[in-house]
N, C-alpha and C positions, 0 to 999 in steps of 0.2 A: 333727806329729800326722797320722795317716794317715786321710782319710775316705772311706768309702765313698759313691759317688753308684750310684745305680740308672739304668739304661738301657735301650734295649731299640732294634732296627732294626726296620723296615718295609719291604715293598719291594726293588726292586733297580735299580741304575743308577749316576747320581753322585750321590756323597755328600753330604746335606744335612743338619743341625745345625739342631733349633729348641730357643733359650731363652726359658723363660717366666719370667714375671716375679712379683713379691712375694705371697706368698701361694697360687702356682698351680701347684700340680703338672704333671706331663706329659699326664694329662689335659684340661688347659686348652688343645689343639691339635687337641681332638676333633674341630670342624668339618671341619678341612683336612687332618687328618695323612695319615688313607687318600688322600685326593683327589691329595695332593701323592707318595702313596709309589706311584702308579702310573703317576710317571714318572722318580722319582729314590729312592736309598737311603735311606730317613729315618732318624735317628737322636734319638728324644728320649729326655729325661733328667730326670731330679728332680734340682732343687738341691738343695745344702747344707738342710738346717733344715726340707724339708718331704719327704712322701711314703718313698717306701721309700729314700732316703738318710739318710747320717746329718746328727746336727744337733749339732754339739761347740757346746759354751760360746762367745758371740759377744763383741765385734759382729762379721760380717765383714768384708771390704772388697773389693770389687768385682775386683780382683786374683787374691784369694784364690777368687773363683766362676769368674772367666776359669780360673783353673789347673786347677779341678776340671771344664771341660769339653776343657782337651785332654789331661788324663788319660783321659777317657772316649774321647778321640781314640785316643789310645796302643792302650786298650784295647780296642780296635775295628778295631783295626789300618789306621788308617786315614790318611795323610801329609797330604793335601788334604780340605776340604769347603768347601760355601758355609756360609754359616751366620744363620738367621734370628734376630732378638733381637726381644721385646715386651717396652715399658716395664723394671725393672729388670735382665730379660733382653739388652734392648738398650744398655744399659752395659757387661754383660757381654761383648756379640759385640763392640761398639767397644775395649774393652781388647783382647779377644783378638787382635782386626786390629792392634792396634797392636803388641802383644808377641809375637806368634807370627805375624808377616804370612808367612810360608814356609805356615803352616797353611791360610788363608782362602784360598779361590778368590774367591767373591764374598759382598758382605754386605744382606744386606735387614733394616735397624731401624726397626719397629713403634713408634710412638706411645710414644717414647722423649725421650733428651733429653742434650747436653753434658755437661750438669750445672753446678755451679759457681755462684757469684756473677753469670757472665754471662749464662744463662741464663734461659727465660722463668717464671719462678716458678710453684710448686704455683697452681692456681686457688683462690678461696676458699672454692667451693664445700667442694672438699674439705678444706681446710684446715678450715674450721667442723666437718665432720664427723667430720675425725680427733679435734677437739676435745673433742666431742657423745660418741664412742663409750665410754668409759667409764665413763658413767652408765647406756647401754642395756641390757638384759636381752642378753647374746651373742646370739642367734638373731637379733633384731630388727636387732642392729648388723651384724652377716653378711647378712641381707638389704641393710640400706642400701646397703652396702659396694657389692652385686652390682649393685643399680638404679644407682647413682650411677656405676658403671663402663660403661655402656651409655646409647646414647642417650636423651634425653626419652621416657618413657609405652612402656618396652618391652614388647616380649609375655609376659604370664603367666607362660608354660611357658617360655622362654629363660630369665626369672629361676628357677623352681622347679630344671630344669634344671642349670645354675650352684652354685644353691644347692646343690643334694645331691651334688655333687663334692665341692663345700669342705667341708662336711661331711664326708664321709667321708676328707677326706686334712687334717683339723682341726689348726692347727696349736698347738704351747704358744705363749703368748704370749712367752717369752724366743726361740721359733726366730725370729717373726715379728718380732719386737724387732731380733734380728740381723741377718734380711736386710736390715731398714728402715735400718738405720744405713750399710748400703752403700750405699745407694742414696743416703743424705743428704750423703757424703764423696764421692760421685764428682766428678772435674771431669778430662773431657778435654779442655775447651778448646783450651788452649797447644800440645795434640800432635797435635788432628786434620789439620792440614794436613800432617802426614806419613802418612796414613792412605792406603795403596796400591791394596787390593781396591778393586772398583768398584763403586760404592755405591747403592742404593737406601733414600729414603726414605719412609714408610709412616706417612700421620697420616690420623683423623677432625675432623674439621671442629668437631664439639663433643663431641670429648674435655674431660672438665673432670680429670680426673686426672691426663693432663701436657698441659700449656698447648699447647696447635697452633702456636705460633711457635715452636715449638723447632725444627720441621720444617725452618723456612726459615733459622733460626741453622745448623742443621748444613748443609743443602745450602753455605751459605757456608764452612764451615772444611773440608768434605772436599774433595778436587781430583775434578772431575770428577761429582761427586752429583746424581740428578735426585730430585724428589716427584715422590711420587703422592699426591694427594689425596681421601679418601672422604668426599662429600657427605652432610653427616648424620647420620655413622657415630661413634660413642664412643671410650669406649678399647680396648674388644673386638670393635673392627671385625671380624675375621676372622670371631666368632662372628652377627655381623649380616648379612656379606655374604661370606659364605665361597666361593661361586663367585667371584665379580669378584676375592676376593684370590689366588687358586690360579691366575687364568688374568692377572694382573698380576703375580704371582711370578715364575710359570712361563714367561712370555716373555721377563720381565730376566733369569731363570738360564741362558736357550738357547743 
């Protein structure tokens, strides 16, 4: 089946790839996307199942989202890029490095994760939450969702913010069903120590959305991987401290 992903470039330079992850359109790189396309080609995309992409009958698997961003490569005409991944996003960029390593120059994965059995498990915070959310009135659960992906007592307007994206790029629950199940079947484990680009790792300290020891699980299986670590900072770091991530991007991609 053929599906359409929606894209768009930014900028001009070398060519950079950002994946967002469950739930979040291309707007979810709002902080940084201009910051980062005034020194490199940006290239974001709507996955599979949300935003002006299409969304075929699921589950997907994480495979199947790595392929639909280097179609968007193809499409683009573009042989090499780096390519950023956040959280499900960053499963995504990990397969693509691993299946398409001629593709990747370098890779920067966001507050992501292995995956797998061996990996540090969902927190339980969220886990209670995913639990909790279909009793909520949706609006109310779509806030939760927002507060609980950003640090403790965030600002206001960051949440309001947030919120009226997702709103307006609202997913059906079977897209969101879909992308969840990729996310739930990934395990690169066993393959990252073939993993070639040169690897930047990217966690908040009290992410409760993916556990921060995943951080230091991957710097072990990729050859040569360093962290960065953001003090503080949730699973939308970028959106908390979007200077400090554009000018730590932006000297590992130099």
């Amino acid at each position: 089946m053929s599906v359409h992903i929606a894209w768009e470039r930014r900028g001009s330079g070398v060519p950079l790839v950002l994946v967002h992850g469950l739930g979040y359109a291309r707007w979810g790189w709002e902080p940084v996307a201009d910051r980062l396309a005034e020194r490199f080609a940006v290239v974001l995309l709507d996955n599979r199942g949300i935003g002006a992409s299409d969304a075929p009958p699921g589950p997907y698997t994480v495979s199947d989202m790595a392929g639909d961003v280097l179609a968007v490569l193809d499409d683009a005409g573009l042989e090499r890029a780096h390519v950023i991944g956040t959280s499900l996003g960053g499963m995504v960029a990990q397969e693509l490095a691993l299946s398409a390593a001629d593709r990747v120059e370098k890779l920067v994965l966001v507050c992501t994760t292995p995956g797998g059995a061996n990996a540090a498990p969902m927190p339980e915070q969220t886990v209670r939450l995913l639990a909790e959310a279909p009793s909520l009135e949706p609006l109310v659960a779509l806030r939760r969702f927002v507060v609980n992906a950003l640090a403790p007592d965030p600002p206001g307007e960051l949440v309001e913010r947030i919120l009226a994206h997702r709103l307006a790029t609202a997913q059906p629950l079977a897209a969101w069903s879909a992308q969840a199940a990729a996310g739930m079947s990934f395990d690169a484990w066993d393959r990252l120590g073939g993993l070639q680009a040169p690897t930047l790792i990217v966690h908040g300290t009290v992410d409760v959305v993916v556990d921060p020891g995943n951080a230091a699980l991957l710097a072990e299986r990729i050859p040569g991987a360093r962290v960065e670590r953001f003090e503080g900072c949730g699973h939308l770091l970028f959106w908390e401290q979007p200077a400090r991530f554009v000018k730590v991007v932006g000297e590992f991609l130099a």
